[in-house]
N, C-alpha and C positions, 0 to 999 in steps of 0.2 A: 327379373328380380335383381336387386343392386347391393350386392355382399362386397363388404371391407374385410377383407385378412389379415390378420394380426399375425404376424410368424417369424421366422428367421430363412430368409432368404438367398441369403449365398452362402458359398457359392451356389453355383445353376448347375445340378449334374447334367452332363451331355449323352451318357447313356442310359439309356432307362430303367433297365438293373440297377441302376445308383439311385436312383429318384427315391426322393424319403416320400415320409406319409404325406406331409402337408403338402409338396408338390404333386401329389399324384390327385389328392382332396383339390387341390386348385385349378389342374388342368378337367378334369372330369366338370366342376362346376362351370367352368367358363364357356362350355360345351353350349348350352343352353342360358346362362347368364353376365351379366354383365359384374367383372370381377375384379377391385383394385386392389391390388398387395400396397403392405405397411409394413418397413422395416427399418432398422438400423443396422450399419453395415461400417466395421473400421479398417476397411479393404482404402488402401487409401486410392486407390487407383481402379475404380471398379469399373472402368465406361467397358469393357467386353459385356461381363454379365450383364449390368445394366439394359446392354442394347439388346441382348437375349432375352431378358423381362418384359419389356417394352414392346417385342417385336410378336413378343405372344400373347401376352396378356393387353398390353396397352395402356392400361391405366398403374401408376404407381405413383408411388410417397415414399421417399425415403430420406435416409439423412446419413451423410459421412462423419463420423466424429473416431478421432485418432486412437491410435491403442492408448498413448502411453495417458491423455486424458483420461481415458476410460476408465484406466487401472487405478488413477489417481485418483477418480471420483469415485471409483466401488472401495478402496481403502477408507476414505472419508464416511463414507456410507457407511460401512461397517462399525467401523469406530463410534461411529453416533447414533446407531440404534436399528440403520437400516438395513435392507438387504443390498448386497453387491452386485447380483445379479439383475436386479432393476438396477439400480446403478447406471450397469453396463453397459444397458439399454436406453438410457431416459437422453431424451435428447429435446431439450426446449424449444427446435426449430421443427423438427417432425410433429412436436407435441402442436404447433401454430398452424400448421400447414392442417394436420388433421381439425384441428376446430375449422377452420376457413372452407376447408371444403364440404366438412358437413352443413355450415352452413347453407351451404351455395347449392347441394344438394341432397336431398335424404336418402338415407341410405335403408333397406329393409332387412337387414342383421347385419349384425359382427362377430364374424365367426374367429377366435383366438385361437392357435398354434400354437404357441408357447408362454409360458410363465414369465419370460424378460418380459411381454410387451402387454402382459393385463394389467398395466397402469395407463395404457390408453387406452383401454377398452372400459375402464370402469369413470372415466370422464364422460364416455358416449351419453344421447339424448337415454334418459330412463324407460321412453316410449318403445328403443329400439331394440326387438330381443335380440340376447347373445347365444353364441354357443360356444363351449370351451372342449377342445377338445386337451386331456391334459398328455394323451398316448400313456406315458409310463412313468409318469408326475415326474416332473423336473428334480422337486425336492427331493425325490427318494433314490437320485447321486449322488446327493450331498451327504444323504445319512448311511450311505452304502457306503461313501470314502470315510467317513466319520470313523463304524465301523473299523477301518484297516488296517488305522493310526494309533499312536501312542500321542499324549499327551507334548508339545502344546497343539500339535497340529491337529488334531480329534475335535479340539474344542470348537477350533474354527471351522472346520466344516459342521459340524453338530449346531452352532450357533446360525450360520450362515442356512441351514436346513431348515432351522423353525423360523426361522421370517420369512423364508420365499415361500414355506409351506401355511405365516399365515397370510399372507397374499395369494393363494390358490386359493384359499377357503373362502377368501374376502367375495373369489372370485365367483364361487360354487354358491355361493347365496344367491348370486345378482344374474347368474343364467338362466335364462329359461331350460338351458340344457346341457349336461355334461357327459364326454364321454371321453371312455378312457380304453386300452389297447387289452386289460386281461383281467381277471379279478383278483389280483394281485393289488393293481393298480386302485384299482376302484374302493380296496380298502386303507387306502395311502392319504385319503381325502375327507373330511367330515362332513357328507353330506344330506347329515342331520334336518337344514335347514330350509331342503326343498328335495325334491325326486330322486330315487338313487340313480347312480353312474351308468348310462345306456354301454354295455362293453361292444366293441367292434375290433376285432383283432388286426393286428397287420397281416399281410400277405406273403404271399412266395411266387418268386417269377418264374412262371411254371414252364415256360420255353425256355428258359435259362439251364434248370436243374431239369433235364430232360433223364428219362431213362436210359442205359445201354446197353448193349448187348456185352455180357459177362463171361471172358473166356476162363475156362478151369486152370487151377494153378493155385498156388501157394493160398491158402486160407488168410485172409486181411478183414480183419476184424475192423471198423472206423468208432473211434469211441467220440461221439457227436453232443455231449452233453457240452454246456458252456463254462469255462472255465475263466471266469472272471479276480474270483480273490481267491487269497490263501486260503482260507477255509474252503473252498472251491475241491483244491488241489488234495487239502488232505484228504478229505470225503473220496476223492477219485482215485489216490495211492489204496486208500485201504480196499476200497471194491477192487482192484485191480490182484493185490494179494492175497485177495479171494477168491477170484474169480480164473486169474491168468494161468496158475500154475493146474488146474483142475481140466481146465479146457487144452491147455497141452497136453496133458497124458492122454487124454481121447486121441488130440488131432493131432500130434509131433509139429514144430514148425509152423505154426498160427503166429502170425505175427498182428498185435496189437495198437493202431495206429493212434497216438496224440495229435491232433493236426487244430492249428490256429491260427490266424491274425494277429493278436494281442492276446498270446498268451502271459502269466508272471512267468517271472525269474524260478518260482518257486514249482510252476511244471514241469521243467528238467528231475526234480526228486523221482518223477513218473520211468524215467528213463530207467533209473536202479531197480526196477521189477524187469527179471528174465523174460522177454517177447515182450516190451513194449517199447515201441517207440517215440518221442518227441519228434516234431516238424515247428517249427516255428515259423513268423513273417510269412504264411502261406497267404498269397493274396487272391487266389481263386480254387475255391474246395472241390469244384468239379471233378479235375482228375483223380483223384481222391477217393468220390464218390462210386468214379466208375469202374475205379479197379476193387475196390473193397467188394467183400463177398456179402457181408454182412454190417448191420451197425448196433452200437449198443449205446445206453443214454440213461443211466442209472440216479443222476443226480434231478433235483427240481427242475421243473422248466416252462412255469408262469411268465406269460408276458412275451419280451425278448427274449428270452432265455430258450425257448421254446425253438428258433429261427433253425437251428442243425437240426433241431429232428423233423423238423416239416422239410427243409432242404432234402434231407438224406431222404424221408418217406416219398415226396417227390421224384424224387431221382430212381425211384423202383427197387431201394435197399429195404431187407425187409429190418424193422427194427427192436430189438428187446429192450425194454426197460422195465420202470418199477411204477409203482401206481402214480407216486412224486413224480416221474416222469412225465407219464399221460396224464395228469390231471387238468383239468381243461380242454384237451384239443378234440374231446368228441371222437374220439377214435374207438375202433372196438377190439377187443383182444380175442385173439386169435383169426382176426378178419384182417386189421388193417394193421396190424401190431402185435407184438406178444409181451406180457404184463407180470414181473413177478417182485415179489415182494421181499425177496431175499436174494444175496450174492449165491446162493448155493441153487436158486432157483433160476437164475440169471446165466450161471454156469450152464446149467442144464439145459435150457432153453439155445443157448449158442451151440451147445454142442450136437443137440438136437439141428440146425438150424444145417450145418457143416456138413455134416453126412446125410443131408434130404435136400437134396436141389431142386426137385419139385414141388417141395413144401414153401423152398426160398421163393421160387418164382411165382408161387400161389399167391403170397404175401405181400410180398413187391407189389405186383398187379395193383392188387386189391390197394392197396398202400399209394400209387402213384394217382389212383382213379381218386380215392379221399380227400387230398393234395385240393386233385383240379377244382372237385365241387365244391370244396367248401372254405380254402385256403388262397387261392390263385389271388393277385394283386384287381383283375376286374371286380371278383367277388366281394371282396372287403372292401374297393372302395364306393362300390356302388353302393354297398350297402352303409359308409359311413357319408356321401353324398344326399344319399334321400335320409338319413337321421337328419342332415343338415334345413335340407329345403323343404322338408316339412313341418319343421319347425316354427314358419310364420305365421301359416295358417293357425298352426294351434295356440300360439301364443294371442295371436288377438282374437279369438273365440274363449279363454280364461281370461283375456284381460272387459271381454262384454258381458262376462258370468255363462258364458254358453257351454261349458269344459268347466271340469274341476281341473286343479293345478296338478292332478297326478297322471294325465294324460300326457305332462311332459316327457313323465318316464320314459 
């Protein structure tokens, strides 16, 4: 079969741990098909990656167009009614180069990556089904920044949110298939207009967040929930002033770790609650992982968000959270996780957790085996690989009346 990807391309992670979704989706297809990536790329100097594209996949389209055009042309864009983000994407020679080769050869789907590049996908022959994979809708960054700002900057991403999100929509009509990374996601999109969002979640590199062996010592709590915006932070100050001062009087000396990448400015406030501490710019959570006695995950965690507590449940930490926590990941409480619905019930469950090491290691277990079956990066993507490549068949069995149009689902 002869699949065009629609994506964003560089760079090329070189470790596999890094490899996002659409590259793990592209090498797994190329396994068995024939696979051309389509991209736009303002690297102005890209012949490394390039030859790393090239040298695995073989076939590519791409196009160099400079930053500072780009920016000039998404400012125009914006101004005059469009989206910035196709904008930043749109490139008149990719756009040539794509017609020329469909020409010259047809292709049996086009499967889309990302929201910059579904304005080449919606050019394609109408004969060719698509598939849109949206992961965790592009738009719903913009409305998430929108959200964080005051006035004039709010506007602009709030504005810049509803045009790429009606360009997702445009794009959800014209799929055979859509899918998207949580149900979260899947309610971000209107997909009123043909089969709801098929969910396939991301993964977790399960060699990576390995288990280890846990020497006793000072009680270290890992608070693993994701701390994205302010709101984030406050939500985490208060469980924390609930929860921290309750779990020391049991354990004395429990220390409560903050630990992130890109944490705000505004998670240092975390620091001023007794036993807890900030880590900032932590760039591999492993260590982390494996000194921590325990983890706790109080806040929502649809989607991405989700990523520390499958990390940590991997890594054989056993984990407390709240139902908002677990929702979605299929876990079961008191098996593979423990669930409560209050800071006072969350205290108790930690503190419970601290003076039973055999309970911890019960958990863990149970907790890291969950991980592999149903989390692990082969699991997800094979399973968003065959949503992909069976796709064709079904499409041209509804397009002969053989299938109704809900077996796209």
């Amino acid at each position: 079969m002869k699949i065009l990807m629609l994506g964003r391309w560089l760079p090329v992670s070189r470790r596999e741990v890094d490899a996002t979704r659409e590259q793990r989706l592209a090498r797994h297809l190329a396994r068995t098909h024939s696979v051309t990536l389509a991209f736009v790329t303002d690297d102005p100097n890209p012949a490394g990656a390039i030859s790393s594209l090239r040298e695995e996949f073989g076939n590519l389209e791409f196009a160099v167009v400079t930053r500072g055009w780009k920016a000039l042309s998404s400012a125009v864009s914006l101004a005059t009614g469009s989206s910035a983000t196709m904008a930043y994407a749109r490139s008149s020679a990719l756009e040539a180069r794509l017609r020329d080769r469909q020409r010259a050869e047809s292709h049996d789907l086009v499967c889309v990556t990302s929201s910059s590049m579904i304005q080449y996908a919606l050019d394609a022959d109408p004969a060719v089904p698509i598939v849109m994979d949206f992961d965790e809708v592009d738009s719903n960054w913009w409305t998430q920044q929108a959200r964080e700002r005051s006035f004039p900057g709010a506007n602009f991403y709030r504005t810049e949110a509803a045009r790429l999100r009606f360009a997702e929509e445009a794009i959800a009509r014209r799929a055979a298939r859509c899918i998207v990374s949580s149900e979260a996601a899947a309610r971000c999109v209107d997909m009123s207009a043909g089969p709801p969002a098929l969910v396939v979640p991301n993964g977790v590199d399960v060699d990576h967040f390995i288990p280890a062996l846990r020497m006793p010592g000072t009680p270290v709590v890992l608070f693993v929930s994701a701390l994205e915006r302010d709101a984030d932070v406050a939500q985490a100050v208060a469980f924390c002033r609930a929860t921290v001062p309750a779990v020391r009087r049991r354990h004395p000396g429990t220390r409560f770790l903050v630990v992130g990448r890109d944490l705000p400015a505004s998670a240092r406030e975390l620091a001023r609650v007794q036993g807890v501490e900030v880590h900032e710019r932590v760039a591999d959570m492993r260590p982390h992982l494996h000194r921590a006695t325990l983890a706790v995950a109080p806040l929502a965690a649809d989607g991405g968000r989700a990523a520390g507590i499958l990390e940590a449940l991997c890594a054989g930490l056993p984990v407390v959270t709240t139902a908002a926590g677990a929702s979605g990941l299929g876990a079961h409480h008191g098996r593979d996780l423990l669930v409560q619905d209050s800071a006072a019930g969350c205290a108790g469950s930690i503190t419970e957790l601290l003076g039973n090491p055999t309970l911890r290691a019960e958990i863990g277990g149970h907790a890291a085996a969950f991980v592999r079956a149903g989390y692990s990066w082969d699991v997800t993507t094979a399973r968003l690989a065959e949503a992909v490549e069976s796709i064709v068949p079904l499409a041209q069995a509804v397009a002969s009346g053989r299938a109704p149009r809900a077996e796209l689902a």
